[in-house]
Backbone of each chain as ProteinMPNN parsed JSONL, in Angstrom:
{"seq_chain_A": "XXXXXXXXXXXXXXXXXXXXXXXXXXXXXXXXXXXXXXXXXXXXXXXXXXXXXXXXXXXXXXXXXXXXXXXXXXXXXXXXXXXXXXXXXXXXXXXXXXXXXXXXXXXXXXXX", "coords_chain_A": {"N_chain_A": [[-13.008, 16.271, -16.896], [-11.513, 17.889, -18.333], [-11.238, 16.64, -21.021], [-13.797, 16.507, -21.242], [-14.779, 18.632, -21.985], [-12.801, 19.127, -24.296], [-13.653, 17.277, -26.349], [-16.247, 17.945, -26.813], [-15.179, 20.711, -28.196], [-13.842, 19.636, -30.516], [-16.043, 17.774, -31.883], [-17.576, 19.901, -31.768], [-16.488, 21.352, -33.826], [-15.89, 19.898, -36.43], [-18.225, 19.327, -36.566], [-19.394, 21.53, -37.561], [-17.617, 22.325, -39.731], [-18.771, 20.226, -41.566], [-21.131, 21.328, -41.997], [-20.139, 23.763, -43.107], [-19.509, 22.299, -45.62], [-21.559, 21.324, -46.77], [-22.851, 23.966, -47.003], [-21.047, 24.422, -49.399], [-21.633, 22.596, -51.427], [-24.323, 23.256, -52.133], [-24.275, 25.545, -53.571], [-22.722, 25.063, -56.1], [-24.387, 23.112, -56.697], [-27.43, 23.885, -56.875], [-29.658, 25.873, -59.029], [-30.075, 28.974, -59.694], [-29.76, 32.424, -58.216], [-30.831, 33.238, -55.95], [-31.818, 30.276, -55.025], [-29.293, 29.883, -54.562], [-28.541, 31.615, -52.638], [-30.336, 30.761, -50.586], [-29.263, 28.254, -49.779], [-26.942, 28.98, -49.148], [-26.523, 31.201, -46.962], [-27.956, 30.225, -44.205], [-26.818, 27.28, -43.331], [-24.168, 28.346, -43.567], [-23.714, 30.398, -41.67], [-24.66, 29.017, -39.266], [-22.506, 27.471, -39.268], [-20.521, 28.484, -39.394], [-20.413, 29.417, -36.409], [-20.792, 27.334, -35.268], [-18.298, 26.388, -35.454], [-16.601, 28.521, -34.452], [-17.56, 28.504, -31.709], [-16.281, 25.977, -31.121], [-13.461, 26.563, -31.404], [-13.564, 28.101, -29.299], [-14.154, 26.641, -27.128], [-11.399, 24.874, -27.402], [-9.723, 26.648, -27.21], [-10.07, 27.299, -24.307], [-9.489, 29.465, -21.199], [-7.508, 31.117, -22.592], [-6.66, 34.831, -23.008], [-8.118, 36.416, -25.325], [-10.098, 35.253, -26.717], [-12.272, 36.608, -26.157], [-12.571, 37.7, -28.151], [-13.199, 36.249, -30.262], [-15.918, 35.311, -29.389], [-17.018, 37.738, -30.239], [-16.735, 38.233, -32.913], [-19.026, 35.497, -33.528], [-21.172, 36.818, -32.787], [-21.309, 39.435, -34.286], [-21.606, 38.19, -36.358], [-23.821, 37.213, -36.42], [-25.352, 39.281, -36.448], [-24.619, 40.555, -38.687], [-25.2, 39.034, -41.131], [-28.121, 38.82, -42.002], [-28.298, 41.355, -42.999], [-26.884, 41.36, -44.8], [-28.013, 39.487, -46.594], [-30.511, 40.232, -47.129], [-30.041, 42.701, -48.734], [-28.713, 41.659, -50.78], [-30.719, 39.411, -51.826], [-32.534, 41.107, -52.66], [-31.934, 42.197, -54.779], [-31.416, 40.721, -56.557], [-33.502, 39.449, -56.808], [-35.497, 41.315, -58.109], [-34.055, 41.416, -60.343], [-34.562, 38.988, -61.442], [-37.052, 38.714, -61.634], [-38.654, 38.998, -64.011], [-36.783, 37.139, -65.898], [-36.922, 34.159, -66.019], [-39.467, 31.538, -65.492], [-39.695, 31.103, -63.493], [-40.43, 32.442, -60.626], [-43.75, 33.105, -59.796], [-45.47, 35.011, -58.158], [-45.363, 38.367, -57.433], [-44.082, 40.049, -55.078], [-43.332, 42.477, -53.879], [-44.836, 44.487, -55.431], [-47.71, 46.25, -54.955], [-50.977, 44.324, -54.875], [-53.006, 43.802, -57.631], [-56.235, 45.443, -58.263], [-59.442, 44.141, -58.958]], "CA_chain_A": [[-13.669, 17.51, -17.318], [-10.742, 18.453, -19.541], [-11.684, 15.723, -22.09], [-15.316, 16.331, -21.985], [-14.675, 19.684, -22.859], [-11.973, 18.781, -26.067], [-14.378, 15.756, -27.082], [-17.162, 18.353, -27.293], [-15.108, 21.26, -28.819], [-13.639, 18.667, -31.205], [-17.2, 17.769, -32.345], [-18.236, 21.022, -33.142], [-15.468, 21.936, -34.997], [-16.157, 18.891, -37.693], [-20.147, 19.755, -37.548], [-19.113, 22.946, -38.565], [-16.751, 22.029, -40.928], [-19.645, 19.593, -42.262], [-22.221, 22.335, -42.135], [-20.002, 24.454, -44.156], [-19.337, 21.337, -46.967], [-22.901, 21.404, -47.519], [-23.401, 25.094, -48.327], [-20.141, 24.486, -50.593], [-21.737, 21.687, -52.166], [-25.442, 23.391, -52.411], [-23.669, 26.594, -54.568], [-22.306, 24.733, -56.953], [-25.543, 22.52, -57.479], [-28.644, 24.59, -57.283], [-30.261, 26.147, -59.971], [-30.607, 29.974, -59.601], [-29.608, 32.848, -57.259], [-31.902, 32.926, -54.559], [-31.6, 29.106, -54.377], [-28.093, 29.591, -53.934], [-28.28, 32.344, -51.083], [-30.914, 30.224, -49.266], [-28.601, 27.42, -49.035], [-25.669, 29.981, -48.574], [-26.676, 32.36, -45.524], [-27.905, 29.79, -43.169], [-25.733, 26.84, -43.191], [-22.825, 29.013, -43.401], [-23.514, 31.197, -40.775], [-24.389, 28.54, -38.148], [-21.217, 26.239, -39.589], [-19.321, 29.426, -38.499], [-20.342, 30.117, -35.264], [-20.21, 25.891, -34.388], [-16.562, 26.372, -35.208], [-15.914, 29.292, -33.421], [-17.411, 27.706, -30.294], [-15.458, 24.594, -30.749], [-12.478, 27.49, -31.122], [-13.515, 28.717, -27.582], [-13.824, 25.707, -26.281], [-10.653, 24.232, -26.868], [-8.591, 27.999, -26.046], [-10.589, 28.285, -22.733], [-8.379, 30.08, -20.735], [-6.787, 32.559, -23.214], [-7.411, 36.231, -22.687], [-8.165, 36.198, -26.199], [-11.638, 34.491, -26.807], [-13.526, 37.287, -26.537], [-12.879, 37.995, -29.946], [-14.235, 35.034, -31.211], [-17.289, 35.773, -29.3], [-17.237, 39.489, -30.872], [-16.893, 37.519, -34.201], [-20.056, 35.291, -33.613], [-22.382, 37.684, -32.882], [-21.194, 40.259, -35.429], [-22.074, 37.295, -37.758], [-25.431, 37.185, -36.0], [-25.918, 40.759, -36.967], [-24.535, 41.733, -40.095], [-25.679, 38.235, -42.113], [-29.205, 39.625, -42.463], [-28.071, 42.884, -43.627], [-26.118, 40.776, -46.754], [-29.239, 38.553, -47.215], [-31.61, 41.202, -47.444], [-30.026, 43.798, -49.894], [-28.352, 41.247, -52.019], [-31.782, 39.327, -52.162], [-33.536, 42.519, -52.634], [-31.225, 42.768, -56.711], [-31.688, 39.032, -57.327], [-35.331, 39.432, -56.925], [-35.753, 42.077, -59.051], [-33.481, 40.725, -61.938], [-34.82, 37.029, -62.096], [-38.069, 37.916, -61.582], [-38.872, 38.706, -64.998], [-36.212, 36.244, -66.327], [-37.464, 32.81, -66.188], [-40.581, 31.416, -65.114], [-39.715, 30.103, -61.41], [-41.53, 33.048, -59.66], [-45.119, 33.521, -60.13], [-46.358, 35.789, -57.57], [-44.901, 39.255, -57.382], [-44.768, 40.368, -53.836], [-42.891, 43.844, -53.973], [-45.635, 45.313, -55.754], [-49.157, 45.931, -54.121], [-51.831, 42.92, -55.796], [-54.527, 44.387, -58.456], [-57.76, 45.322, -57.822], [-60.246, 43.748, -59.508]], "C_chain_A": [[-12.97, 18.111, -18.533], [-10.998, 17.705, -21.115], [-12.381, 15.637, -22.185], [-15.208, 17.533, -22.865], [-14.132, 20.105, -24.301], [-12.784, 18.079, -26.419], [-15.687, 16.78, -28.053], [-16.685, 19.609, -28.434], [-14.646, 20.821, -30.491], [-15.005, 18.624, -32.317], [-17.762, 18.674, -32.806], [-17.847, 22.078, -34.008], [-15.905, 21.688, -36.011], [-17.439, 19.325, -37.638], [-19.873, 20.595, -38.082], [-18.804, 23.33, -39.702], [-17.729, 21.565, -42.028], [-20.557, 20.703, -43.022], [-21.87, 23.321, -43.138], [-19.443, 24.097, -45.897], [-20.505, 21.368, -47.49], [-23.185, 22.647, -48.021], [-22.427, 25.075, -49.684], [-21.163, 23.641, -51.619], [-23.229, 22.386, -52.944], [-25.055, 24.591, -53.243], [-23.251, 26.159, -55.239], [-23.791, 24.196, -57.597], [-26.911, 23.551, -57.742], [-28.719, 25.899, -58.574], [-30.012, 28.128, -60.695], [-29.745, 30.892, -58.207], [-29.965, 32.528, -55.701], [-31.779, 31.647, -53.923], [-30.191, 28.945, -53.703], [-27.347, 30.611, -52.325], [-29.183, 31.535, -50.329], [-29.869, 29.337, -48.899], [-26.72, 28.232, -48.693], [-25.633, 30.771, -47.121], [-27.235, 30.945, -44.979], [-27.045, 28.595, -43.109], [-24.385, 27.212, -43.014], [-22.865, 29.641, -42.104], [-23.622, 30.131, -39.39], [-23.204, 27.447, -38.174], [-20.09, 27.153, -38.938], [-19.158, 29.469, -37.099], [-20.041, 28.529, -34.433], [-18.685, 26.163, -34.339], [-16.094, 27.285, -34.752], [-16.366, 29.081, -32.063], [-16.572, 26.648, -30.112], [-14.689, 25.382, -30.458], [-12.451, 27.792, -29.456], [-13.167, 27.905, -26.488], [-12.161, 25.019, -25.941], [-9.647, 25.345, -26.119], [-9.023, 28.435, -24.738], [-9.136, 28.618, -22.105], [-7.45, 30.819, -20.928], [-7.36, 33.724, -22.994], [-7.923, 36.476, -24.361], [-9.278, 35.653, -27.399], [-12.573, 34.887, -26.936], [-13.892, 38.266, -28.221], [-13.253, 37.491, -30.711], [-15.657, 35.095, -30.925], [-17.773, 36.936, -29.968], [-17.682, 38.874, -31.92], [-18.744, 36.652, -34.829], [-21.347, 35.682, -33.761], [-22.078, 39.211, -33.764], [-21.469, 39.312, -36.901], [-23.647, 37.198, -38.212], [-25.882, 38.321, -36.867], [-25.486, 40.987, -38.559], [-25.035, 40.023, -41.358], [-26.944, 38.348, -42.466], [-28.883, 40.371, -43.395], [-27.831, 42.351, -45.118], [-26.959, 40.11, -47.332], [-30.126, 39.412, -48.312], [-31.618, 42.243, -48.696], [-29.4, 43.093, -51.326], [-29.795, 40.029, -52.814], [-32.972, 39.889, -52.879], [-33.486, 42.658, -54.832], [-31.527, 41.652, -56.957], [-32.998, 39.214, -57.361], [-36.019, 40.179, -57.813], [-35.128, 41.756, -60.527], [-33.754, 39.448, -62.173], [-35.889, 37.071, -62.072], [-38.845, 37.791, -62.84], [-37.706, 37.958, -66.322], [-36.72, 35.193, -66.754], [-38.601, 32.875, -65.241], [-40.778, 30.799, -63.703], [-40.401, 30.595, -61.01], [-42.439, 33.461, -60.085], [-45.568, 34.653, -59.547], [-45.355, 37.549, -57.048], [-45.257, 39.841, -55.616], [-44.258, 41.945, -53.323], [-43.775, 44.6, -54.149], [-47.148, 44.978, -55.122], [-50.23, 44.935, -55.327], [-52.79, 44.126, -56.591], [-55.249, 43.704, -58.325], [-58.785, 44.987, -58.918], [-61.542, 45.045, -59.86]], "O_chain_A": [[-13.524, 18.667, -19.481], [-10.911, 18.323, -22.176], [-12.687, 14.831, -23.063], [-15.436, 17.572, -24.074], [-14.577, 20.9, -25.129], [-12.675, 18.315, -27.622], [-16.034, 16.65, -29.227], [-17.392, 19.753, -29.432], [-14.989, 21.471, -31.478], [-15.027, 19.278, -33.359], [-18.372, 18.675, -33.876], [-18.341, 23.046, -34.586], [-16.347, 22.563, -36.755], [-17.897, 19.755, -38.697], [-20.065, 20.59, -39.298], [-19.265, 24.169, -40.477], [-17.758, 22.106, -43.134], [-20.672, 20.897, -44.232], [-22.697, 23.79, -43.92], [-19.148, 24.816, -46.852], [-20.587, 21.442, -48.716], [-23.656, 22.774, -49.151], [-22.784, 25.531, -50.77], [-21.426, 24.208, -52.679], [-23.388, 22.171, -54.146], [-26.028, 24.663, -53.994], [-22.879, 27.184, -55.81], [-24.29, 24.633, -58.634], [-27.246, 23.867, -58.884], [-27.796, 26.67, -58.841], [-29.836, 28.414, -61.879], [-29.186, 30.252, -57.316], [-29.522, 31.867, -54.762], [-31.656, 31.543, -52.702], [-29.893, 28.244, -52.736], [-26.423, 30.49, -51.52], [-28.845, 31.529, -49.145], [-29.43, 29.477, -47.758], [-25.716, 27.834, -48.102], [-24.656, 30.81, -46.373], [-26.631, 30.167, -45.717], [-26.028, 29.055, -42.591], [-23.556, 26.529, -42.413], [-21.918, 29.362, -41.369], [-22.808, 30.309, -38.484], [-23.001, 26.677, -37.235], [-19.128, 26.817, -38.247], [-18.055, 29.542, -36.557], [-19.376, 28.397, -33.405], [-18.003, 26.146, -33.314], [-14.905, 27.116, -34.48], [-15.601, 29.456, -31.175], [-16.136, 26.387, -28.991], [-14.641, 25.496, -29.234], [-11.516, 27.703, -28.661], [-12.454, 28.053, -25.496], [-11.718, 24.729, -24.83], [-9.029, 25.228, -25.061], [-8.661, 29.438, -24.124], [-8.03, 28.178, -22.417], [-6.653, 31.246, -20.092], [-8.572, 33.746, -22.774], [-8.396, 37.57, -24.054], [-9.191, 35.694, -28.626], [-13.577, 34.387, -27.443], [-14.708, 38.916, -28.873], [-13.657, 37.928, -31.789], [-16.526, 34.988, -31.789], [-18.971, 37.042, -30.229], [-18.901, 38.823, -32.089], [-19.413, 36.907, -35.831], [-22.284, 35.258, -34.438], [-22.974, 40.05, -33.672], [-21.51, 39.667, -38.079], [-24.327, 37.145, -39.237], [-26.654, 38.239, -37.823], [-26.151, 41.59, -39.401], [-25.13, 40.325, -42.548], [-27.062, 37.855, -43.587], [-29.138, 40.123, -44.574], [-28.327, 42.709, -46.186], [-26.879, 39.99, -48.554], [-30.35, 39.375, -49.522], [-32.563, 42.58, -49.408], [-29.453, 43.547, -52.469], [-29.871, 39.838, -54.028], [-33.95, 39.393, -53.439], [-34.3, 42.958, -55.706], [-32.162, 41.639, -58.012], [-33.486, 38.964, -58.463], [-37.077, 39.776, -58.295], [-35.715, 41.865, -61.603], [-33.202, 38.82, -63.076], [-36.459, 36.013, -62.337], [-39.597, 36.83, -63.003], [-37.842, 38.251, -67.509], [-37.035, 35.167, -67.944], [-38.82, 33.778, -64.434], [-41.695, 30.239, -63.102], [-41.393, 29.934, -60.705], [-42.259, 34.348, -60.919], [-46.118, 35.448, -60.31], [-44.644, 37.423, -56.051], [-46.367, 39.987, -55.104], [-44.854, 42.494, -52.397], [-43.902, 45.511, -53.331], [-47.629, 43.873, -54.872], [-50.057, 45.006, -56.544], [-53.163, 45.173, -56.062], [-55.416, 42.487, -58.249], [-58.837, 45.797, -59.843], [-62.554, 44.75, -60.496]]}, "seq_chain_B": "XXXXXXXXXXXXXXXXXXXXXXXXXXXXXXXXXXXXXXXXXXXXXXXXXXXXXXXXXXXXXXXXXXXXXXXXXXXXXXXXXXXXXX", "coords_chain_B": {"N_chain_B": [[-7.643, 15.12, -30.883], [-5.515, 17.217, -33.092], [-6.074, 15.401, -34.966], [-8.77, 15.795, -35.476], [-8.403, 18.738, -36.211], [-7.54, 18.399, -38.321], [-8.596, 17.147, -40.261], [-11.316, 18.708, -40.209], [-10.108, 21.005, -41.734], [-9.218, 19.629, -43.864], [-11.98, 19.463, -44.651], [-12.809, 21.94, -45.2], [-10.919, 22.862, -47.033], [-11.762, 21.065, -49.47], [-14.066, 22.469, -49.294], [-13.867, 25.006, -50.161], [-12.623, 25.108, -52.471], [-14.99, 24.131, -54.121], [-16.661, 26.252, -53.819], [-14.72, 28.423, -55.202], [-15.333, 27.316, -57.429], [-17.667, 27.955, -58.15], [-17.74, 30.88, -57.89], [-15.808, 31.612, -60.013], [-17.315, 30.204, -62.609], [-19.89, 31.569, -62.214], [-22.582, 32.291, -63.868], [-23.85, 35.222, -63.406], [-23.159, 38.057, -61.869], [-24.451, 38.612, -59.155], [-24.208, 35.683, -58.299], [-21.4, 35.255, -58.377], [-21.08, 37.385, -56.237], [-22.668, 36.171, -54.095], [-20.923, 33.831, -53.645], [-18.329, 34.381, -53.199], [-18.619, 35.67, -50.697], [-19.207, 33.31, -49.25], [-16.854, 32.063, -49.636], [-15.114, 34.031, -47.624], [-16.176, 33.292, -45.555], [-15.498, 31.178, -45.006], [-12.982, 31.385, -45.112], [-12.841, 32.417, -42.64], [-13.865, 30.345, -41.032], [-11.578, 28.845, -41.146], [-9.129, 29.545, -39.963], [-10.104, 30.295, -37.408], [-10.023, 27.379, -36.807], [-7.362, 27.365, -37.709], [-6.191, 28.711, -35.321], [-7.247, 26.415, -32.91], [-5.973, 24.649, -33.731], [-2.966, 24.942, -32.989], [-2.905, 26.298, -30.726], [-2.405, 29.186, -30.531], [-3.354, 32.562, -30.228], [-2.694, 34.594, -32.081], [-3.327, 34.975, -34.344], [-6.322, 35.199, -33.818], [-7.438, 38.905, -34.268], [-7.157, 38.767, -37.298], [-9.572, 37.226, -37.808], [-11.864, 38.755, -36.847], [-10.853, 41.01, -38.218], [-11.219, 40.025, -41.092], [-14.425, 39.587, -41.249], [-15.297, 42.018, -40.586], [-14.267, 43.376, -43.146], [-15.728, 42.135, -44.858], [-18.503, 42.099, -44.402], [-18.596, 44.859, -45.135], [-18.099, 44.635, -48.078], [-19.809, 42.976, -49.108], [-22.208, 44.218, -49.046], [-21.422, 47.063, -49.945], [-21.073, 46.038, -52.54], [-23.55, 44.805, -53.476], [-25.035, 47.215, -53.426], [-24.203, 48.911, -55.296], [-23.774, 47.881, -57.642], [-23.839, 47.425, -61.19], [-26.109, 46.242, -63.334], [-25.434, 43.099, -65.31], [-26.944, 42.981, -67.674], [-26.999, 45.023, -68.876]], "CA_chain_B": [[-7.771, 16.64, -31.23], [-5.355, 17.104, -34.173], [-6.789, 14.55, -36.119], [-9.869, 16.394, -35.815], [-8.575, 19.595, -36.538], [-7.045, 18.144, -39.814], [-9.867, 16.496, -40.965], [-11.884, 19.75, -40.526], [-9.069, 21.657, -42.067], [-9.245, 19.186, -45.151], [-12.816, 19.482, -45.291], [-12.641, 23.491, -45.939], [-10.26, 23.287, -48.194], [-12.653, 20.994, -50.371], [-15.566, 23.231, -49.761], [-13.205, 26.21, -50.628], [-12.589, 24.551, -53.614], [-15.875, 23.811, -54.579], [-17.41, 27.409, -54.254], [-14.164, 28.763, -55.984], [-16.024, 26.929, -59.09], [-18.989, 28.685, -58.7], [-16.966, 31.828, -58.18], [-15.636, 31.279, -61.327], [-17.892, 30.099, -62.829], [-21.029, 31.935, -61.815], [-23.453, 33.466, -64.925], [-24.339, 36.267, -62.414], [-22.465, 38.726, -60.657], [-24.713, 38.323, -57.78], [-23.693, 34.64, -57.888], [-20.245, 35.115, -57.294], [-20.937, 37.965, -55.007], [-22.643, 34.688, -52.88], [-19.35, 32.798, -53.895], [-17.082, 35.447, -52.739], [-18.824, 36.024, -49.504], [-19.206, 31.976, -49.08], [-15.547, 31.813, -49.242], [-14.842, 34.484, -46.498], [-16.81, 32.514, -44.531], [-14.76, 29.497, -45.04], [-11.651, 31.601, -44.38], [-12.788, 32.717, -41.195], [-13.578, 29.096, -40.157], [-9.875, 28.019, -41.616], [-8.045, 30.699, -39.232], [-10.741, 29.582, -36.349], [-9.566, 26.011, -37.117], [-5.747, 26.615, -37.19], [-6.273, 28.978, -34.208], [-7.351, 26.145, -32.043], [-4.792, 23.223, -34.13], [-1.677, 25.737, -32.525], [-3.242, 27.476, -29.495], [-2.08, 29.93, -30.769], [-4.455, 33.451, -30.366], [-2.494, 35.733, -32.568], [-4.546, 35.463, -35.89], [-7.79, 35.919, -33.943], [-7.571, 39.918, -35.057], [-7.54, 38.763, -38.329], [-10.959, 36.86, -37.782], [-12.264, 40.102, -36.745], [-10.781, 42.475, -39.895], [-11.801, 39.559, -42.042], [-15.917, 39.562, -40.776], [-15.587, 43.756, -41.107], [-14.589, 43.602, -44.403], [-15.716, 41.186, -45.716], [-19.875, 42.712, -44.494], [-18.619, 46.265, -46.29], [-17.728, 44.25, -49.272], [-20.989, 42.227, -49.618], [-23.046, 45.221, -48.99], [-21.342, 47.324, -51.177], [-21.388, 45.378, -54.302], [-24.791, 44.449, -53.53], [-25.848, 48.364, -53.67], [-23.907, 50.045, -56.809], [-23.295, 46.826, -58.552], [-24.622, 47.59, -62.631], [-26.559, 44.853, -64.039], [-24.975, 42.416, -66.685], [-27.54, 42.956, -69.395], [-27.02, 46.363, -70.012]], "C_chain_B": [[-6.859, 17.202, -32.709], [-6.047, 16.15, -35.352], [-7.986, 15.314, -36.469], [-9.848, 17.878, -36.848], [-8.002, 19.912, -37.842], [-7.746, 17.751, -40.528], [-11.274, 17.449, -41.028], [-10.976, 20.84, -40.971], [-9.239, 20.982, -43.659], [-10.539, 19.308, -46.19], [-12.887, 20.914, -45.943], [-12.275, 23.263, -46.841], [-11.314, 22.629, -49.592], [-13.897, 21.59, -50.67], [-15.577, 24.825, -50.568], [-13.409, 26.017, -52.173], [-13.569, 24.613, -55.439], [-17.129, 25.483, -55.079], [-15.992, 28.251, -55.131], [-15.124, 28.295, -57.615], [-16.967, 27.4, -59.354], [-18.6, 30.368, -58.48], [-16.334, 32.312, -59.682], [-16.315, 31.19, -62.773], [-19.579, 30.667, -63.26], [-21.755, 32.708, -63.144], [-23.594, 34.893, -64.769], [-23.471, 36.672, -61.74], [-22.953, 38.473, -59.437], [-24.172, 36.642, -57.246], [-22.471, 34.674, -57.444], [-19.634, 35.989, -56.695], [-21.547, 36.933, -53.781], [-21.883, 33.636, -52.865], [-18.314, 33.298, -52.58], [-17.516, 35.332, -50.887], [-18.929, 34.637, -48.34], [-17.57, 31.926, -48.766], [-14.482, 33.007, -48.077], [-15.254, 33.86, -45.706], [-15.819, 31.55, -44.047], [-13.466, 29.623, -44.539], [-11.705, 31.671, -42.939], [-12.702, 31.497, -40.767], [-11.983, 28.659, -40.296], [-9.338, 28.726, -40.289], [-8.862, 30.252, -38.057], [-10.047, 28.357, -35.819], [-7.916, 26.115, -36.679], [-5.522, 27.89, -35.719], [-5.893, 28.168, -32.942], [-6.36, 24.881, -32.361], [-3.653, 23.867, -33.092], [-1.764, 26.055, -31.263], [-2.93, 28.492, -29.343], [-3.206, 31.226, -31.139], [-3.857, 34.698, -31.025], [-3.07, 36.198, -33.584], [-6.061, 35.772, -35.719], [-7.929, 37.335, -34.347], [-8.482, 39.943, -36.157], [-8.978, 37.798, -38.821], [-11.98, 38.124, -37.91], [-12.576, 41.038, -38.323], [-11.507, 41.436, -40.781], [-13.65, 39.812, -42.273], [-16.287, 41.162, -41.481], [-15.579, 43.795, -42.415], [-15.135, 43.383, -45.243], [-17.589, 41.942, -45.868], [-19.634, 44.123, -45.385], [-18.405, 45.467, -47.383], [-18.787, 44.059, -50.195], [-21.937, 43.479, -49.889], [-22.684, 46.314, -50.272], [-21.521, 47.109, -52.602], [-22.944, 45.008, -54.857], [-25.5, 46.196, -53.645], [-25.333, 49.358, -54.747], [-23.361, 49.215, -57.304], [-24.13, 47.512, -59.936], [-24.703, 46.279, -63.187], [-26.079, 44.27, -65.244], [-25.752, 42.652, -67.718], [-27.563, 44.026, -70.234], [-25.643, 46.532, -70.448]], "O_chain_B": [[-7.63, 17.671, -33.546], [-6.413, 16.475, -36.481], [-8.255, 15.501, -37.656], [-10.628, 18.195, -37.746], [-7.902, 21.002, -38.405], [-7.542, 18.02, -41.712], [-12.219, 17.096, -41.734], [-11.238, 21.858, -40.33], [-9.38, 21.757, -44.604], [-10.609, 19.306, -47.419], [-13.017, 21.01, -47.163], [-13.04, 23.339, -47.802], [-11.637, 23.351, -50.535], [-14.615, 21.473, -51.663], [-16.427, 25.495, -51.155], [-14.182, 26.64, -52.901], [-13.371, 24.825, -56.635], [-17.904, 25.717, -56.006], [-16.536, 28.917, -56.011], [-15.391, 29.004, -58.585], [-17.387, 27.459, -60.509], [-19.385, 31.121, -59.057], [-16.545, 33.398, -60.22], [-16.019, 31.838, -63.777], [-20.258, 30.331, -64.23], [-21.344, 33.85, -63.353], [-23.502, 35.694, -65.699], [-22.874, 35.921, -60.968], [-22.17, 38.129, -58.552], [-23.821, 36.398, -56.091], [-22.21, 34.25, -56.318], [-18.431, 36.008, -56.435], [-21.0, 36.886, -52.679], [-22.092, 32.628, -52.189], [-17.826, 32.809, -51.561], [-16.724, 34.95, -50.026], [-18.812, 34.706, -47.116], [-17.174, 31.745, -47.615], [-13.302, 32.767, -47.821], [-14.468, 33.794, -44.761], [-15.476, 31.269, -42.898], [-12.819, 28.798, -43.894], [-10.901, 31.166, -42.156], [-11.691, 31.202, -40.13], [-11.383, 28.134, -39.358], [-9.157, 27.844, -39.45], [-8.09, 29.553, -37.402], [-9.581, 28.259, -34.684], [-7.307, 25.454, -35.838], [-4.446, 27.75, -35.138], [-5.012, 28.459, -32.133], [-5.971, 24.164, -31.44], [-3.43, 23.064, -32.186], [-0.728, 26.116, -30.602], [-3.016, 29.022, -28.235], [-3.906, 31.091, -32.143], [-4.315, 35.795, -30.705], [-3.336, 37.371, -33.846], [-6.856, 36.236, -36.536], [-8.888, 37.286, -35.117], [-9.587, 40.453, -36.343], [-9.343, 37.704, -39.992], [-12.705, 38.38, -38.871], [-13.501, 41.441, -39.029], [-12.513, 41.902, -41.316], [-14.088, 40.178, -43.363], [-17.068, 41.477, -42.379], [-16.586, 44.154, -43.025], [-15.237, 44.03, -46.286], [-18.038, 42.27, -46.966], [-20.448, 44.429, -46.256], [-18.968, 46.263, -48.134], [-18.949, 44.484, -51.339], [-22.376, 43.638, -51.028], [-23.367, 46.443, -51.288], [-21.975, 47.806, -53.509], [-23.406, 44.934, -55.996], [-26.671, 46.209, -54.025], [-25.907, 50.408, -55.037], [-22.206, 49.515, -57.605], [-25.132, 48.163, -59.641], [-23.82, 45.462, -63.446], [-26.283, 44.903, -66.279], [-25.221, 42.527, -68.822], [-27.852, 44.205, -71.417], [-25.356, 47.412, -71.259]]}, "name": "protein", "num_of_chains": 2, "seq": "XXXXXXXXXXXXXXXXXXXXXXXXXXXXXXXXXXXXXXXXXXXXXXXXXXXXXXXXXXXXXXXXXXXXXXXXXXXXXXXXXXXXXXXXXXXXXXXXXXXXXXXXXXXXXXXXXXXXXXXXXXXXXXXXXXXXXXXXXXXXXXXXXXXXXXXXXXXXXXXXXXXXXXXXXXXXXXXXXXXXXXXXXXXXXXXXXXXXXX"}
């Protein structure tokens, strides 16, 4: 039982680890803001929380753990919040920049 | 279990690395305000990581203060940042 439990926290340490090589790798390459918060906020955030379960897993039994859980789900919550308002300025400064976004969705559509 | 937790320990550091350059780098303030906030991330996992290399639970705290500050940071900059073109 003790070695299923390291084998598995083990494992989702390195996904984690992985999970958070790819948003490294997708911020350097992509193009544009926006492209670089999509592949920024979700890979990151669930690369975090794999490795703070692996974390749990392997300290079971510390009094100590529930701060890593605090951690996870304060990641849950406040990584929206950073999406949303720093999305909110990129969207407004790129959209009359270059020609990527076509369809304006802030403002209500004209009426014919 | 070490092996693992060195070989996800090595990978950070190259992903650290890698958004440092777009930190650096970045055209856009907002870019390397999604640098900056990329590489808190990466710390927290590091300190996660040598958490469970040691067994040692004294730097969880600083998981904690890191997460707090790190959301006032993003948020802030993201709401009285002044745009590069002016």
């Amino acid at each position: 039982m003790t070695t299923v439990l390291n084998v598995i926290g083990a494992t989702l340490m390195l996904c984690g680890s992985l999970l958070a090589l790819t948003a490294a790798i997708a911020i350097v390459r992509f193009p544009d803001t926006l492209r670089r918060m999509h592949a920024a906020t979700k890979p990151q955030v669930v690369g975090l929380i794999m490795v703070l379960a692996g974390a749990v897993l392997e300290l079971r039994g510390n009094v100590d753990i529930w701060m890593l859980i605090l951690v996870g789900i304060f990641t849950l919550f406040t990584a929206p919040v950073i999406a949303h308002s720093v999305g909110r300025v990129a969207y407004r400064e790129q959209r009359d920049q270059d020609g990527l976004l076509m369809i304006n969705e802030l403002e209500p559509p004209e009426l014919p | 279990m070490t092996v693992v937790s060195v070989i996800s320990g090595i990978i950070l550091v190259v992903a650290g690395v890698l958004t440092t350059f777009r930190l650096l780098d970045g055209p856009n303030s907002l870019d390397r305000l999604v640098a900056l906030d990329t590489l808190i991330a990466l710390a927290m996992c590091g300190l996660a990581v040598w958490a469970a290399y040691t067994g040692d639970t004294t730097i969880v705290p600083a998981i904690v203060a890191l997460s707090l500050v790190g959301f006032i940071g993003s948020v802030s900059v993201a709401r009285f940042r002044v745009s590069d073109k002016s």
